[in-house]
ZAMARGU-4260 file (C-alpha; in steps of 0.2 Angstrom, whole numbers, plus 5000, padded with zeros to 4 digits):
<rodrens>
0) 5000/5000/5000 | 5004/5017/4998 | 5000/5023/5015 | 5015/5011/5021 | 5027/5020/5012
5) 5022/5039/5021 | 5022/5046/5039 | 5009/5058/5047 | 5012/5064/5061 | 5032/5062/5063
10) 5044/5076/5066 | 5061/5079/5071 | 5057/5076/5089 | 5063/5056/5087 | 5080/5054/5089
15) 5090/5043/5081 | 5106/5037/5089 | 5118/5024/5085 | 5119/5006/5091 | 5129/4990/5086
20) 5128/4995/5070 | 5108/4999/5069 | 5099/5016/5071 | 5087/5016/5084 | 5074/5028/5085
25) 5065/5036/5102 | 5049/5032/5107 | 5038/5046/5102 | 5026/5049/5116 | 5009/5059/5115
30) 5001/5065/5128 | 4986/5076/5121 | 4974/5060/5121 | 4976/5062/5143 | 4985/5048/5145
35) 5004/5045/5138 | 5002/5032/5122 | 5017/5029/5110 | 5014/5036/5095 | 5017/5022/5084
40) 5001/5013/5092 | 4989/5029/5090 | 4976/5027/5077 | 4976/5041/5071 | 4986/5054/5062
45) 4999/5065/5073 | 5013/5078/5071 | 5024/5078/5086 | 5038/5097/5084 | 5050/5103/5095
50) 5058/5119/5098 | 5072/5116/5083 | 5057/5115/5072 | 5048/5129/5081 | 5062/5141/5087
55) 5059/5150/5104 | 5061/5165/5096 | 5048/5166/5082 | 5036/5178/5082 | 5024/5169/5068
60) 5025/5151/5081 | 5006/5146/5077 | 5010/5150/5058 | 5026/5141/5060 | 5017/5125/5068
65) 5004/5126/5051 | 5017/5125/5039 | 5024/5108/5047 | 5009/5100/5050 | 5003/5094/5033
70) 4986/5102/5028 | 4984/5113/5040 | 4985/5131/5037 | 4983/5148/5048 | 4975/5162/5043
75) 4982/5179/5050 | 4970/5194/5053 | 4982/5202/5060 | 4970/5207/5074 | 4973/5199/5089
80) 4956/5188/5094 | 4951/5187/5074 | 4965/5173/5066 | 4959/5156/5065 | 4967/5139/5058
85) 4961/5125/5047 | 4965/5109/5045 | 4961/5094/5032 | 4948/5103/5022 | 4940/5108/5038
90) 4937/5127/5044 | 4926/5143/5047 | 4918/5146/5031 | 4923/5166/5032 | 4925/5174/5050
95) 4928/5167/5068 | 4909/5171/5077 | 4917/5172/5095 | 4931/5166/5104 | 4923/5151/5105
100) 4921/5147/5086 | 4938/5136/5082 | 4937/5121/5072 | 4954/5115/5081 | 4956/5113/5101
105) 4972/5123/5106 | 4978/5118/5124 | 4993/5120/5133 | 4998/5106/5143 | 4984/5100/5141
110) 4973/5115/5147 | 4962/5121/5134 | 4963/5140/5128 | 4951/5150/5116 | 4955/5160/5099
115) 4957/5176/5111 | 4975/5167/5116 | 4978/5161/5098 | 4996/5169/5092 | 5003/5169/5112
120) 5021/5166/5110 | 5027/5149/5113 | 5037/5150/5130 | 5049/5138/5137 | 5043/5124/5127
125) 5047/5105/5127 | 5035/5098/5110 | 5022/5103/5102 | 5008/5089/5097 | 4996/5091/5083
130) 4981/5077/5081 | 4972/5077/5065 | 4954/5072/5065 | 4940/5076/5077 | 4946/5074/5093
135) 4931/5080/5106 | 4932/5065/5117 | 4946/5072/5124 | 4947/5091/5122 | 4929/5095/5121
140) 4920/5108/5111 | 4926/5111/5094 | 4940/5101/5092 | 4929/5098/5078 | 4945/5096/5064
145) 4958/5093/5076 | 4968/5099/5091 | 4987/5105/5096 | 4993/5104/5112 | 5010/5116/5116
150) 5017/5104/5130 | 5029/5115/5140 | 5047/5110/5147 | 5043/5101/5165 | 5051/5108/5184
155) 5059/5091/5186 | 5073/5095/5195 | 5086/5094/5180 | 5097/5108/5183 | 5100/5123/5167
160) 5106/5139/5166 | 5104/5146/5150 | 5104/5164/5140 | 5097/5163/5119 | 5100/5178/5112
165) 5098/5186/5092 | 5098/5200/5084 | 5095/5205/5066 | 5087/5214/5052 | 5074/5227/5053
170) 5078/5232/5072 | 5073/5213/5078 | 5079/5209/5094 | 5078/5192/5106 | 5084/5188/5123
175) 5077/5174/5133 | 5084/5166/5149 | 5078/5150/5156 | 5083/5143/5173 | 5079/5128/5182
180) 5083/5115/5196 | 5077/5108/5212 | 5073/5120/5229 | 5073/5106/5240 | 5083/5091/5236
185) 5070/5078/5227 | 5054/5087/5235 | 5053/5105/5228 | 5058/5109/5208 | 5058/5126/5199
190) 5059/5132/5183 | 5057/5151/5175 | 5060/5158/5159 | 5061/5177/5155 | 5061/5182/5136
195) 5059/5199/5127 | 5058/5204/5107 | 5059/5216/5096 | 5055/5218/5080 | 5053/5237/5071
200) 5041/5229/5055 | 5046/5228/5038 | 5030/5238/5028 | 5035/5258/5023 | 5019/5269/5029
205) 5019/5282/5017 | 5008/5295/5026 | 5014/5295/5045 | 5031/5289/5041 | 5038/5272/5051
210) 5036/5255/5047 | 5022/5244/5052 | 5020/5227/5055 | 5032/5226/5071 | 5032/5216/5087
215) 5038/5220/5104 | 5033/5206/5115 | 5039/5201/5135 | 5034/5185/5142 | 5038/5174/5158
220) 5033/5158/5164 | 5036/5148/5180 | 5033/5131/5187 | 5035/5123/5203 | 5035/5106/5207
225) 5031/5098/5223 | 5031/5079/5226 | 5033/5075/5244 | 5033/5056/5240 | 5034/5044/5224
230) 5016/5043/5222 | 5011/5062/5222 | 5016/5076/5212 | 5009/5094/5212 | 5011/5106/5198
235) 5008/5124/5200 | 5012/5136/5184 | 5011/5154/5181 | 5011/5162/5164 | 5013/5182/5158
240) 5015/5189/5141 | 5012/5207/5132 | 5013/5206/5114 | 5009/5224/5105 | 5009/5223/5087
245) 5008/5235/5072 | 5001/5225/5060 | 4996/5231/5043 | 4976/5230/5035 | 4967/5234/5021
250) 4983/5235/5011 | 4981/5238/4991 | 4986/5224/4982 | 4991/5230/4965 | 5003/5245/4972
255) 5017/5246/4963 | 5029/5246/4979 | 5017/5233/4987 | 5018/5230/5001 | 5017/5250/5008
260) 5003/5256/5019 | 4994/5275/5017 | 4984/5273/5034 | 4983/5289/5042 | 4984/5283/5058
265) 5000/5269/5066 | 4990/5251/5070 | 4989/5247/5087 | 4985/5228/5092 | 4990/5222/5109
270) 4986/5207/5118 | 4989/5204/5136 | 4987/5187/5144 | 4989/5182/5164 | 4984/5164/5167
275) 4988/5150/5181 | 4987/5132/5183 | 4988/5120/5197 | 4989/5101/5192 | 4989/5087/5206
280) 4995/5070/5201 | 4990/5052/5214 | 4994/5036/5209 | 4983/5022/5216 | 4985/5005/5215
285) 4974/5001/5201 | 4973/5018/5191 | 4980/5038/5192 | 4968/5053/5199 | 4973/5068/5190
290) 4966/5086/5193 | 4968/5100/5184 | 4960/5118/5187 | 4966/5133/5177 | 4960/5152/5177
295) 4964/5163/5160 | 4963/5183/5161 | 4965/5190/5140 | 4965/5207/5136 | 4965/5211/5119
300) 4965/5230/5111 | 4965/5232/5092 | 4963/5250/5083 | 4965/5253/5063 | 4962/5265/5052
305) 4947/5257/5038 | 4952/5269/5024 | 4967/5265/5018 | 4970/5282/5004 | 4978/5271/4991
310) 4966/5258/4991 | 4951/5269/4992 | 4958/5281/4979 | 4958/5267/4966 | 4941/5260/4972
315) 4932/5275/4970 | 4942/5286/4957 | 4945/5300/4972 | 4962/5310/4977 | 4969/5299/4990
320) 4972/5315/5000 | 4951/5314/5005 | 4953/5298/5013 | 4969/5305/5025 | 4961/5312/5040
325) 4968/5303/5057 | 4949/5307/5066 | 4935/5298/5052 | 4934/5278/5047 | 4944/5271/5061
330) 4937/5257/5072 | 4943/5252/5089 | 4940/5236/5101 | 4943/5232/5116 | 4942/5212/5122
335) 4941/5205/5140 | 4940/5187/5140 | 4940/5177/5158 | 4942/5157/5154 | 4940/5144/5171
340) 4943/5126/5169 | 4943/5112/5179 | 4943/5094/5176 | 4945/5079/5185 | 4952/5062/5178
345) 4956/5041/5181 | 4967/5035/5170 | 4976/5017/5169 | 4994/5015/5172 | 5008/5014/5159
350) 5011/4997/5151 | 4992/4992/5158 | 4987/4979/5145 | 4970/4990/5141 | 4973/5007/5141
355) 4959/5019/5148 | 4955/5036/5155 | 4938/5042/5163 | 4936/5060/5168 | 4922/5078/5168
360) 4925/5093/5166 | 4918/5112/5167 | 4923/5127/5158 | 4916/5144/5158 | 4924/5159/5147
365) 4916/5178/5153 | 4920/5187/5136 | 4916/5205/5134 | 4918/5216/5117 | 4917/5234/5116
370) 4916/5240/5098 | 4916/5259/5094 | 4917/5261/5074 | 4913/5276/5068 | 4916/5274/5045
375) 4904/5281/5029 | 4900/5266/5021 | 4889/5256/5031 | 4876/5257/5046 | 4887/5242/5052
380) 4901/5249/5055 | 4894/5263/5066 | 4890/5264/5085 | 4895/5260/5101 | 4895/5241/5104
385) 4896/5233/5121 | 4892/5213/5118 | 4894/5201/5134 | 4894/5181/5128 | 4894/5171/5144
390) 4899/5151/5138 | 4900/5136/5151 | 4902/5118/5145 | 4897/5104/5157 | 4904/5084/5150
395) 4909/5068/5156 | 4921/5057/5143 | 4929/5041/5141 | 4941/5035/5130 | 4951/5017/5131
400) 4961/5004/5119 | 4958/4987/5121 | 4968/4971/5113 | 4957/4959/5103 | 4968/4946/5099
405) 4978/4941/5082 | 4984/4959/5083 | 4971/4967/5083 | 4967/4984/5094 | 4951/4992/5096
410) 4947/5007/5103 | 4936/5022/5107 | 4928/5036/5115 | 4913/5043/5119 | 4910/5062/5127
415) 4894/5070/5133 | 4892/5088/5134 | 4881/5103/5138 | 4884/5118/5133 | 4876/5137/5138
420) 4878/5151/5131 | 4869/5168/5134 | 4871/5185/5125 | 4868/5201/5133 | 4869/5215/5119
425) 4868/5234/5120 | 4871/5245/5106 | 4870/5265/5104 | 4870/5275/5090 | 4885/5287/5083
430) 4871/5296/5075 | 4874/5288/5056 | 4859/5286/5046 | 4848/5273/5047 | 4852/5269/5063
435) 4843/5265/5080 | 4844/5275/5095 | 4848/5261/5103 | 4846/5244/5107 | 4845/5231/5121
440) 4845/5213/5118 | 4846/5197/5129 | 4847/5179/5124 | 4852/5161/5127 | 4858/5146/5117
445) 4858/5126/5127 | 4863/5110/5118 | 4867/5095/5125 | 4877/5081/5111 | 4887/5067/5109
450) 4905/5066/5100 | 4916/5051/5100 | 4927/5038/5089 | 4929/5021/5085 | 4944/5013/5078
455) 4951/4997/5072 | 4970/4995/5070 | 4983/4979/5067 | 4999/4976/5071 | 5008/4968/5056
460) 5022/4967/5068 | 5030/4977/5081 | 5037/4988/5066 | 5022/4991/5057 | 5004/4995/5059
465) 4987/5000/5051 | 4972/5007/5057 | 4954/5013/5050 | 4943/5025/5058 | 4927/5032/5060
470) 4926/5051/5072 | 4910/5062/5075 | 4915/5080/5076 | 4905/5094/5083 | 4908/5113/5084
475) 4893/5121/5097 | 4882/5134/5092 | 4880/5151/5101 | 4881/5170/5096 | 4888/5181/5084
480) 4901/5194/5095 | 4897/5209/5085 | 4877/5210/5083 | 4883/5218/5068 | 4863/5222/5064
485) 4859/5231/5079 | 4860/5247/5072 | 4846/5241/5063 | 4837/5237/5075 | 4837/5220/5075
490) 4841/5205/5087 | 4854/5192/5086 | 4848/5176/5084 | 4860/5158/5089 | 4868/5151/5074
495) 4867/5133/5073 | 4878/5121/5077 | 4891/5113/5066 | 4891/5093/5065 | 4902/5081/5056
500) 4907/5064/5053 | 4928/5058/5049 | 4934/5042/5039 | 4950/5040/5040 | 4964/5024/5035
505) 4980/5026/5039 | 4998/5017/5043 | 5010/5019/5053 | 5029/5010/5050 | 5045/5010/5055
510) 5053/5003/5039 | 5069/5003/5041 | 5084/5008/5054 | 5080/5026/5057 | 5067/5028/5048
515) 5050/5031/5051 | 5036/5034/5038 | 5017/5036/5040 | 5001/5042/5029 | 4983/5042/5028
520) 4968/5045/5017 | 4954/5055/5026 | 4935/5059/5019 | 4925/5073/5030 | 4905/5076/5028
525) 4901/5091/5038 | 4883/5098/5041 | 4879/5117/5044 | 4896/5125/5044 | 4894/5141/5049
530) 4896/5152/5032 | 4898/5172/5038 | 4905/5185/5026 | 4903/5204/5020 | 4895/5209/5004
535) 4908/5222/4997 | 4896/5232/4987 | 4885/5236/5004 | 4898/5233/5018 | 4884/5221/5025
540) 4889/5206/5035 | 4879/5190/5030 | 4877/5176/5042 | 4868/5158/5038 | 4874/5137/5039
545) 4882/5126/5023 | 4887/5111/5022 | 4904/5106/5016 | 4913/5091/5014 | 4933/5087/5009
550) 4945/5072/5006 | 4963/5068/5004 | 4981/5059/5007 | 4991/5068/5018 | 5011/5059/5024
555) 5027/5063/5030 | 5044/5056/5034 | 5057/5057/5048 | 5073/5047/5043 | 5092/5048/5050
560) 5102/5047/5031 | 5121/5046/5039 | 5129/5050/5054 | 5123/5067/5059 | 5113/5068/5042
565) 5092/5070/5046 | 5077/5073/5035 | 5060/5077/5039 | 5048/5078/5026 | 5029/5080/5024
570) 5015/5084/5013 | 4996/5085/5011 | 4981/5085/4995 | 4966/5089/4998 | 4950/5092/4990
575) 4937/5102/4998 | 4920/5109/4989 | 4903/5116/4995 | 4890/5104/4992 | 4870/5106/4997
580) 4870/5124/4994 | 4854/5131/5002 | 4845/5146/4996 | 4851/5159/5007 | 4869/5153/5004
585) 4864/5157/4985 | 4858/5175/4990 | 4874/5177/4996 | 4884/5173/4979 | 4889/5155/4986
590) 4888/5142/4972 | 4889/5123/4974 | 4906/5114/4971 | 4916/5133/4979 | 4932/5127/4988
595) 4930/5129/5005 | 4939/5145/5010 | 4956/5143/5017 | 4961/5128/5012 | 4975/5125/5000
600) 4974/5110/4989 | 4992/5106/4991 | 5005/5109/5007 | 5023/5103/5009 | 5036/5103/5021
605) 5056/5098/5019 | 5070/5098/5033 | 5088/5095/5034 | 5099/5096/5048 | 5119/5090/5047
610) 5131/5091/5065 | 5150/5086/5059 | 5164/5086/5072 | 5173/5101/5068 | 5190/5092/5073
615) 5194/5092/5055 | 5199/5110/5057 | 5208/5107/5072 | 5193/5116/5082 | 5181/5108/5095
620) 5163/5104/5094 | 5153/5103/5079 | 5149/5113/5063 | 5129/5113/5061 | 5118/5117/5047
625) 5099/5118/5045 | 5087/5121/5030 | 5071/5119/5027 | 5054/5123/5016 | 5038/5126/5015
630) 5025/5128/5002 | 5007/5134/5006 | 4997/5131/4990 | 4984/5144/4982 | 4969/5146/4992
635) 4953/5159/4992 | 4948/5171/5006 | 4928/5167/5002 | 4914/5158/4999 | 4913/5163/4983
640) 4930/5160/4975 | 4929/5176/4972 | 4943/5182/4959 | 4951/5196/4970 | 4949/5184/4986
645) 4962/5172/4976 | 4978/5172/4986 | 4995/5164/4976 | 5006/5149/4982 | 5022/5152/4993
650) 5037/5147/4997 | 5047/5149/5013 | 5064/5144/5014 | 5073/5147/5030 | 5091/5143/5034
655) 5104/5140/5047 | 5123/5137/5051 | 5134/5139/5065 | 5145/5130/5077 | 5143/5122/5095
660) 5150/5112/5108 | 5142/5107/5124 | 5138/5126/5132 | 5142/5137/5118 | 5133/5139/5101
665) 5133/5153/5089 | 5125/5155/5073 | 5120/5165/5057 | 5101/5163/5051 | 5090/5169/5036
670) 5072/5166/5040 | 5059/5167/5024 | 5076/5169/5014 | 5066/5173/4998 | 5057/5188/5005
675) 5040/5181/5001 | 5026/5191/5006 | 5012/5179/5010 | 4995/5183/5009 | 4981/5177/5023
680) 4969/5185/5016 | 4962/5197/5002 | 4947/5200/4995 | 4940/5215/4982 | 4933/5231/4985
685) 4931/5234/4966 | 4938/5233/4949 | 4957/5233/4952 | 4955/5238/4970 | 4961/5222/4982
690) 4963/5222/4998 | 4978/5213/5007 | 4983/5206/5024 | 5002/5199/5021 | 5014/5193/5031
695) 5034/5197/5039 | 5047/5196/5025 | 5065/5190/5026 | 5075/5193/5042 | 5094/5189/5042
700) 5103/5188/5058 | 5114/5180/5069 | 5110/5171/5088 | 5120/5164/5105 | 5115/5150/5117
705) 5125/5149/5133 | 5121/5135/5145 | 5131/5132/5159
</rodrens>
């Protein structure tokens, strides 16, 4: 089979090392599912990076997670609480409804987060696991296409002492310092890390002068571990970080010096996040208690200028000196999102013959939105919004793997929820015409649903093995945040919720010594995806359900070429078309057998990494160099595959080489070395007039690490 000769889910985190002759490779471990499982025995597809494929320092890590994770692919508002991801075909068809509205669960360590914290930097991380395929029974609501959990560096007592630092183009900066060891000799462990960034942006604005599209981010972390015998372990974790951002919108497309920006204002986009966890660990005799409570404060702020002078000088034929006025057409928000979480688990013990976990679980996210927009062009983007969505989620799951003989496995999950949500809406007029006074609105949203999977895998031996699948997915219904008709006077009503059902086939295979393939072939049918939008003739949002569906073959490779020598490699194809099209999805311009927006038929991943002793130039250490590449194929922005909203293939190419030894390495780097300027999204305002949100260009630079 074909299957048997690619690799999902592997990455550079097994590590091959020499033995008698053979090449043996780590155990991978995941631990997303709630209990640790090898990965080579998991049923389903998986993509396991660490920090060398994710650097600490990147500003872009969700991005940089997309790339490597065959097809998945991020989609960068550049408004913080606004950028979503997708995955195998599967996503929001246009616009992220709240914070809630994610078709991928994102946790970290295991402690689930919403799209308010999506684009928080990755801080003292140890992996990072990605798990295709619906995976509510463990992570709850809307992990409808998948979930990535950020698995952060343990207080295990280890002892480290260690300063990263870079510095390169465009004013970028990076300093991080982690430190960790125990307190108490085998009862009390500690570990903290400090990093700050810089990064002055690399788009010209042509009207206030600068450069937009910076970053200047602080972050910390810190962990204490207590285990005051060999049975129980407490966990307690703090995390800060303050990313403010000068991200570029409503860029015109077909400049000639694209990209430069003629807002007449200097973005602003900040977001602020304090959060804590506290995580007790028992083992029993026959199973493992595991609590884990966690409290989230995000604080998000975004102000922009909706007028871009060069775009709307060549949408409507006007001197672009009308549209520069610092005090008309801006909009600004403000988001508060508090996030509480507590579950409670029993779990089997490593090396049980059936593997199980049992557990319930509450979350609650308090989000608040205040919206004041004041533009010409549309009764909703005027008036002063102040929307409360109040979401709490009630379930109880289980999930176990149980040998049935002549090598087979079965296993499976089941997870009942309930989910609440209630709106509270009030709106007041700016005075633009057409508009209401003023509007109060209450309402509330209940669903209580199943989601859950079943599959069937066989060992063909203890090298090989192949699995078939079937998963129910589920994203829950709820409110719009912006009641973008209330200025109409109109109510919001709860959108429906999205429902779905996964095939997948798939093989798993260590085929040689040191190296590891994988792939799979996946099917999605997926009833009422939430389909949102804006009519660019009116400015009117629209608002309604589709139904979608997508297929495909996705694989990757991790092998050990030589001494030294490692290759990771990955790719996906998929194919992903609206189907069922109802009548209000016509009215909208939607037409049966659309791509679903988003989702590039064809992604790709390469990397090379080569470590020679550098004796042969009388020297210590090693010589080390990296390369890899990433292609994210065309895609649309819309619904309606809309010409303008066609965004091109890229390529990024990043590089590396330096020298180290045991404490001591330094290093020149060129990340996105061909100065690509990838679009996330673009759509047209008129004839010739396209609007673009792009990406960070090339940065060259060089870097330090100092451990001692």
């Amino acid at each position: 089979m074909a299957l048997i000769a690619a690799n999902i889910g592997l990455s550079g985190a097994a590590q091959a090392q020499a033995t008698g002759g053979t090449i043996e490779l780590d155990t991978i471990t995941i631990t997303a599912t709630k209990r640790p499982q090898a990965d080579a025995n998991l049923p389903m597809a998986t993509t396991v990076l660490t920090p060398e494929a994710v650097p600490p320092s990147s500003l872009d890590a969700v991005a940089d997670v997309a790339r490597q994770s065959p097809g998945t692919n991020f989609m960068d508002f550049g408004r913080f609480g606004e950028s979503y991801m997708t995955m195998r075909g599967v996503g929001t068809l246009g616009t992220a409804l709240n914070s809630l509205d994610s078709v991928i669960g994102l946790s970290v360590d295991g402690v689930p987060t919403t799209l308010s914290a999506i684009g928080a930097p990755f801080l003292d991380v140890d992996h990072i696991e990605v798990l295709r395929g619906p995976q509510g029974t463990t992570f709850g609501r809307n992990a409808f296409a998948g979930a990535i959990n950020v698995v952060s560096a343990p207080a295990d007592g280890k002892r480290v002492f260690k300063i990263d630092a870079e510095g390169g183009s465009h004013g970028y900066g990076f300093v991080q310092g982690t430190a960790g060891g125990w307190l108490i000799e085998d009862k009390l462990a500690g570990r903290a890390a400090i990093r700050v960034q810089n990064y002055n942006g690399d788009i010209p604005n042509i009207i206030v002068g600068g450069r937009e599209n910076g970053a200047r981010l602080s972050a910390a972390r810190g962990t204490l571990r207590f285990t005051p015998d060999d049975s129980l372990t407490i966990d307690l974790t703090g995390n800060y970080n303050r990313d403010r951002r000068t991200n570029s919108a409503f860029i015109l497309r077909e400049q000639a010096h694209f990209p430069t920006s003629s807002a007449d204002i200097r973005p602003s986009n900040q977001q602020e996040i304090a959060s804590g966890s506290l995580k007790i660990t028992k083992r029993f005799a026959p199973f493992i208690l595991t609590s884990t409570t966690s409290y989230q404060d995000v604080s998000l702020t975004n102000r922009g200028d909706f007028t871009d002078s060069m775009l709307f000088s060549r949408a409507t034929g006007l001197p672009a000196f009308i549209f520069n006025n610092p005090y008309t057409d801006k909009i600004h928000v403000e988001d508060r999102e508090h996030i509480f979480n507590q579950e409670l688990r029993l779990n089997s013990h490593e090396g049980s013959p059936i593997q199980w976990v049992v557990g319930a679980s509450y979350f609650r996210s308090d989000y608040q939105t205040k919206r004041d927009a004041g533009t010409a062009y549309s009764p909703t983007l005027n008036g002063h919004f102040d929307n409360k969505i109040a979401s709490e989620t009630i379930a109880a799951f289980a999930d176990a793997t149980v040998p049935i003989g002549y090598g087979f496995d079965l296993s499976g999950g089941l997870r009942i929820a309930h989910d609440r949500q209630k709106l509270r809406g009030n709106y007041l007029t700016n005075g633009y015409p057409g508009t209401v006074p003023s509007l109060t609105q209450r309402n509330s949203f209940d669903d209580t649903y199943l989601t859950g999977r079943l599959a069937l895998s066989y060992h063909w031996n203890d090298k090989v093995m192949s699995y078939v699948s079937a998963a129910r997915g589920y994203a829950s219904g709820g409110f719009e945040k912006t009641t973008s008709y209330a200025g109409f006077g109109m109510l919001s009503t709860p959108f429906r919720p999205a429902k779905s059902w996964t095939y997948e086939l798939g093989t798993k295979a260590e085929i040689a010594d040191g190296v590891r393939l994988s792939g799979a072939v996946f099917y999605n049918d997926v009833k009422d995806g939430q389909l949102t939008g804006v009519d660019p003739a009116t400015f009117l949002p629209f608002l309604t359900n589709q139904a979608f569906r997508s297929y495909g073959v996705e694989g990757s490779v991790n092998a050990r070429l030589a001494e030294g020598l490692e290759l990771t490699a990955g790719g996906a194809w998929i194919k992903s078309r609206i189907v069922d099209v109802t009548l209000a999805s016509l009215l909208s311009g939607v037409s049966a057998g659309n791509e679903v927006p988003q989702v590039p038929a064809f992604t790709a991943n390469i990397g090379l990494s080569y470590r020679v002793a550098a004796g042969a130039v009388g020297l210590p250490g090693y010589f080390t160099v990296k390369a890899d590449y990433q292609f994210v194929g065309s895609r649309y922005a819309d619904v309606q595959n809309s010409q303008g909203a066609k965004m091109e293939a890229y390529n990024i190419v990043n590089g590396q080489i330096g020298w180290e030894n045991d404490t001591v390495k330094v290093y020149a780097f060129g990340r996105n070395l061909l100065d690509e300027r990838p679009l996330s999204y673009s759509f047209s305002y008129a004839p010739g007039a396209t609007v673009a949100y792009v990406g960070r260009g090339r940065v060259i630079g060089v870097g330090t690490s100092v451990t001692w």
